[in-house]
N, C-alpha and C positions, 0 to 999 in steps of 0.2 A: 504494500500500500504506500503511495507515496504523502510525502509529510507536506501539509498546505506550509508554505514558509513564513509564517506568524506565528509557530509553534517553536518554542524551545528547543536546542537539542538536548536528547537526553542523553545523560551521565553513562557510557557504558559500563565503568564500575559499578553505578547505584543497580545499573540493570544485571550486574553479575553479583551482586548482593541480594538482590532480589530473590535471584533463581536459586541461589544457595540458601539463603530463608526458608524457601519454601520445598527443597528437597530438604532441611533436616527438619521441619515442623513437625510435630506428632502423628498428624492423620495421612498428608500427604507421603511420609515417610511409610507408613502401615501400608498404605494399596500402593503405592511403588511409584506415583506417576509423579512426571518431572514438567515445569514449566523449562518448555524448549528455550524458546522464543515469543519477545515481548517489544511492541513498540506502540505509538500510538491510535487508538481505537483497533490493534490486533494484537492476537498472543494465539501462539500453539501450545498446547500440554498434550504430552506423549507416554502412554503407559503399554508396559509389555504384560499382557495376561498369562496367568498363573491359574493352578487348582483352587488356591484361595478367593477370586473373584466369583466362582460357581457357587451357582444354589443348586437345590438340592436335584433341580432336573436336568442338571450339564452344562447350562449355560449363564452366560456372566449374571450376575445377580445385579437389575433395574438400578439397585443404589448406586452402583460403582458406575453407570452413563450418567446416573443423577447428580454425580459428584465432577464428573468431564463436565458437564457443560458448567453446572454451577458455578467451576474454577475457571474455565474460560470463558465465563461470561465475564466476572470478577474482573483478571487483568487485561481484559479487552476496554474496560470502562477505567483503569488505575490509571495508567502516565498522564492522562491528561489535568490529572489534580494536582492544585498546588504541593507544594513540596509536603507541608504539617499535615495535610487533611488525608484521614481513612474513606474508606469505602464500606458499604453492605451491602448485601442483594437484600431487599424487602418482598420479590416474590419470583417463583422459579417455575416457569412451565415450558412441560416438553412432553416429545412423542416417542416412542420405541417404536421403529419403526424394521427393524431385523434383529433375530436373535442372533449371536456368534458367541464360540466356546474356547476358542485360542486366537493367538496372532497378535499382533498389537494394535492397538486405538489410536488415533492422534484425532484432538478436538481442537478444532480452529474458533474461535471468538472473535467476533467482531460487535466495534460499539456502531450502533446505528446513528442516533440519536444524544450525542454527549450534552451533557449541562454541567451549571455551576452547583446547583444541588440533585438534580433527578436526570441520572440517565440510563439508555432505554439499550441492551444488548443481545446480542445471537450468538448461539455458538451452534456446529454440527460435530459430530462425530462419526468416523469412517473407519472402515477396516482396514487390514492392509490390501485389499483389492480396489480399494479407493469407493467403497459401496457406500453409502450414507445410512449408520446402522441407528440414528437419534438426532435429534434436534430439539431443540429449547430456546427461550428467551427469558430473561429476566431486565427487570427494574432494581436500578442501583441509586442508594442514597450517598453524599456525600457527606463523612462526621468530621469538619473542621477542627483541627487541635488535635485527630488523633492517628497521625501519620507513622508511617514505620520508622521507628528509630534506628537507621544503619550506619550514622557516623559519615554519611558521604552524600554531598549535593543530589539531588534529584537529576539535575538540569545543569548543561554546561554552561 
């Protein structure tokens, strides 16, 4: 995606402090998946599936697509916040749209819609045959004052 030029550039270290944040965080760390790649209204997150993603009938268990898009919806809508300010999804809908029981994910998020308080995100998730296995959208609120503390500018 190209960056409109009235946009900041961003910090490639704040952006490799990020990804490292969020591979050792608790839950991201548990179901495996890694934010790839992050820049303005986009970001990929890539997980490699395991026996632990399956329910009981063979394939991935709904939470772990619920948790793809959720997360790239998330940092599809973050770079563009000032440096202090957090983020939350205040609502998450999506569709299962193919079952699959191996292989790896990778969910693309994009911000549709960015604001200064409310913005509006997609994300899809595909197999490794490039199939579109979910899709969702969420609404993201913006929490001023409660930005990630990483020691390093957002923005160059």
């Amino acid at each position: 995606m190209t960056r409109p030029s009235e946009l900041p550039t961003p910090n490639p270290d704040y952006i490799a402090a990020v990804q490292e944040s969020v591979r050792n965080a608790p839950y991201p760390n548990l179901i495996g998946m890694r934010l790839a790649a992050m820049d303005f209204d986009s970001c990929r997150i890539e997980l490699e599936l395991g026996e632990r993603h399956l329910q009981p009938f063979g394939i991935i268990h709904g939470g772990v697509l619920a948790t793809l898009i959720d997360t790239a919806t998330f940092w599809a809508g973050f770079l563009r916040l000032p440096d202090d300010c957090g983020l939350v999804n205040v609502d998450l809908k999506l569709n299962y749209l193919k079952a699959v029981s191996r292989g790896h994910l990778r969910a693309e998020g994009r911000c549709l819609r960015p604001g200064r308080q409310i913005s509006y995100t997609e994300a899809s998730v595909y197999d490794d045959a490039g199939e579109l296995i979910a899709h969702g959208t969420s609404t993201l609120m913006a929490l001023p004052g409660r930005g990630l503390k990483l020691g390093l500018p957002k923005f160059l």
